[in-house]
Backbone bond lengths (Angstrom), bond angles and torsions (degrees), N, CA, C in turn:
res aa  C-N    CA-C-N  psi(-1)  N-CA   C-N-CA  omega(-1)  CA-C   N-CA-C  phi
1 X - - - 1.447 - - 1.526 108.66 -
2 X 1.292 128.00 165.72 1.042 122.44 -134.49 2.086 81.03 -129.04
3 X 1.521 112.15 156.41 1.599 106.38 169.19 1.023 112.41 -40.60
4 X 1.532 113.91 -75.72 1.827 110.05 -153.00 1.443 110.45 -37.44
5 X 1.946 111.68 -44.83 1.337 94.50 169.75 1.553 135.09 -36.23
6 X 1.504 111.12 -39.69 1.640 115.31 -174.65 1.765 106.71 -73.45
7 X 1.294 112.40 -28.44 1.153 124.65 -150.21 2.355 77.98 -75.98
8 X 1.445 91.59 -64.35 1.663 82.21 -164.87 1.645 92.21 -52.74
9 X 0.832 140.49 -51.71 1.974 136.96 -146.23 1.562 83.04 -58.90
10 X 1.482 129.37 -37.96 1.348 115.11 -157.13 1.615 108.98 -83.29
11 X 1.314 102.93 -45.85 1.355 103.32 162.35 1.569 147.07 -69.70
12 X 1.553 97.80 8.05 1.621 124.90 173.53 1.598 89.65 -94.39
13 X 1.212 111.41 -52.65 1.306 106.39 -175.34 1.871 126.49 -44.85
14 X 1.446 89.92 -58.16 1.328 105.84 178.18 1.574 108.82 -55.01
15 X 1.143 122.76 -23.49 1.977 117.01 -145.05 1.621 80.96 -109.73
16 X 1.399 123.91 -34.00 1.871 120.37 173.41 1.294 96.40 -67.01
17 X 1.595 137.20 -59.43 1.522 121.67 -167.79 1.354 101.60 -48.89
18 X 1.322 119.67 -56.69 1.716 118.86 -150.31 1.728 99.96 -62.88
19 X 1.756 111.92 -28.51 1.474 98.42 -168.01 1.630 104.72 -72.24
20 X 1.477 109.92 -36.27 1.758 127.74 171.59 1.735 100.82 -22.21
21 X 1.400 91.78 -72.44 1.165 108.06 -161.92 1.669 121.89 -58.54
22 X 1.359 100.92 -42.78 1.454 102.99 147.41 1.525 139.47 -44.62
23 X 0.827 84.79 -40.19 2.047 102.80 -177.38 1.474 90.46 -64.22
24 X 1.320 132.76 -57.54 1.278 152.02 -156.31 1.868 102.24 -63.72
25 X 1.509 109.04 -61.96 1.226 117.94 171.27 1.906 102.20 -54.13
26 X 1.004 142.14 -58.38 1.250 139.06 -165.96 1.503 94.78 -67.64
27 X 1.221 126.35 -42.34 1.277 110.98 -150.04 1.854 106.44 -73.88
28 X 1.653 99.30 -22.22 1.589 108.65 -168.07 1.686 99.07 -87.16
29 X 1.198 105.56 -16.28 1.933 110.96 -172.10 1.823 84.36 -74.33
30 X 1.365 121.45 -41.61 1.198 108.13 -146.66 1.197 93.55 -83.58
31 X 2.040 143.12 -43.35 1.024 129.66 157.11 1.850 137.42 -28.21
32 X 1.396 122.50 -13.47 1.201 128.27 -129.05 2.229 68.85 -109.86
33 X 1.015 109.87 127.96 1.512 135.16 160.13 1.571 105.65 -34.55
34 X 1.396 124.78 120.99 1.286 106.51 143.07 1.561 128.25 -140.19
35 X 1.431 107.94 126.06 1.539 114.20 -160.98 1.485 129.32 -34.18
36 X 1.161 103.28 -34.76 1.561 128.34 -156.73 1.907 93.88 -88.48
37 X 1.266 132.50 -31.74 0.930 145.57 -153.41 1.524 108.30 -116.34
38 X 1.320 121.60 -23.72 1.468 129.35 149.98 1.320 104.05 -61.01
39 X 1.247 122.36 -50.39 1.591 122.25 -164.17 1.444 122.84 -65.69
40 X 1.611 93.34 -38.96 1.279 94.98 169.49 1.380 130.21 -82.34
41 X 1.613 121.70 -29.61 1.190 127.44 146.60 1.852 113.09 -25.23
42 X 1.076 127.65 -59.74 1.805 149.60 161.95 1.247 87.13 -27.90
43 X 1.245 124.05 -83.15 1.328 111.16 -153.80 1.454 116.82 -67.00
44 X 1.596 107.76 -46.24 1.818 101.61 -179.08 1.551 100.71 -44.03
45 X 1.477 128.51 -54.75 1.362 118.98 -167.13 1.633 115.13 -46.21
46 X 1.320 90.83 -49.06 1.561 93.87 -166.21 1.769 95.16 -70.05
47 X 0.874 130.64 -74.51 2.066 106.78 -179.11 1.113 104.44 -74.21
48 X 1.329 143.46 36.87 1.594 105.01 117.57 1.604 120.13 -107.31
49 X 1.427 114.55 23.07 1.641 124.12 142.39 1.246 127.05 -82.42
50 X 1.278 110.12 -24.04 1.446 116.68 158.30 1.405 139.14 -80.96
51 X 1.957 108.15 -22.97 1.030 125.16 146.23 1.604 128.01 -41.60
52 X 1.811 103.84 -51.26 1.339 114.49 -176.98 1.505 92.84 -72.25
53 X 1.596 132.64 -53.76 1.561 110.27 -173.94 1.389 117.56 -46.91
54 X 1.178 120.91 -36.13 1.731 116.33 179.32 1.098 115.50 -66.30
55 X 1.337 103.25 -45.83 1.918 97.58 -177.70 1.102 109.13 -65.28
56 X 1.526 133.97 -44.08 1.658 130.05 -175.92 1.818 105.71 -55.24
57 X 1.277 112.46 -31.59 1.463 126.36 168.59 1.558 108.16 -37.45
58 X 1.478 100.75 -88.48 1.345 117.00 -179.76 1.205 113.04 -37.32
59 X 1.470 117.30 -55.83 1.808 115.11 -165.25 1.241 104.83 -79.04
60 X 0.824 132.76 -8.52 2.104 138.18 -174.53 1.542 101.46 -84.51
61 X 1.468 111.44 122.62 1.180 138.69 172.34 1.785 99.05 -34.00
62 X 1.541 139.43 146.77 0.759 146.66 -163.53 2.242 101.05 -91.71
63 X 1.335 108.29 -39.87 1.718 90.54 152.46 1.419 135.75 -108.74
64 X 1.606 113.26 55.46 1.594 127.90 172.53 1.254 69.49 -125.22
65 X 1.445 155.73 -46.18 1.417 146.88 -128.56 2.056 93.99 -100.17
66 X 1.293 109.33 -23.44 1.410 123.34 162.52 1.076 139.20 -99.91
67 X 1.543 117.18 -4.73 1.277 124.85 161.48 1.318 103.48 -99.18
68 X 1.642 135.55 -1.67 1.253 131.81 161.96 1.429 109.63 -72.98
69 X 0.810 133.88 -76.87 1.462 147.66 163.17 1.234 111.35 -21.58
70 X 1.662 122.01 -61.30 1.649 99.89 174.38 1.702 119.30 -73.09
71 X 0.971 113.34 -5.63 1.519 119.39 165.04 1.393 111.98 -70.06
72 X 1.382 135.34 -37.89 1.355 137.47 178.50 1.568 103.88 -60.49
């Protein structure tokens, strides 16, 4: 086989490590905690449980919606 062959194999080589290695860097950035983004995660959860309490509100027959309430 002739150089250039070695020459491309080497430079396939090199351009797959560097993408590896990339993947690797993203993949650990994407593990890495972030406060601000937990929190807000917190909140979507919490209104859209409150979302679902309203809607179960609305769609609930008006005396299941009063025998809930005097049960509380």
């Amino acid at each position: 086989m002739n150089t250039m062959f070695y020459v491309v194999c080497i430079v396939a080589v090199v351009f797959a490590a560097d993408t590896y290695q990339k993947y690797l860097k993203m993949k650990h950035k994407e593990k890495q905690h972030d406060p601000e983004l937990e929190e807000s995660l917190a909140k979507i959860e919490m209104l859209e449980e409150r979302i679902r309490v309203l809607e179960r509100i609305v769609t609930e027959s008006k005396s299941d919606l009063g025998r809930e309430i005097d049960s509380l």
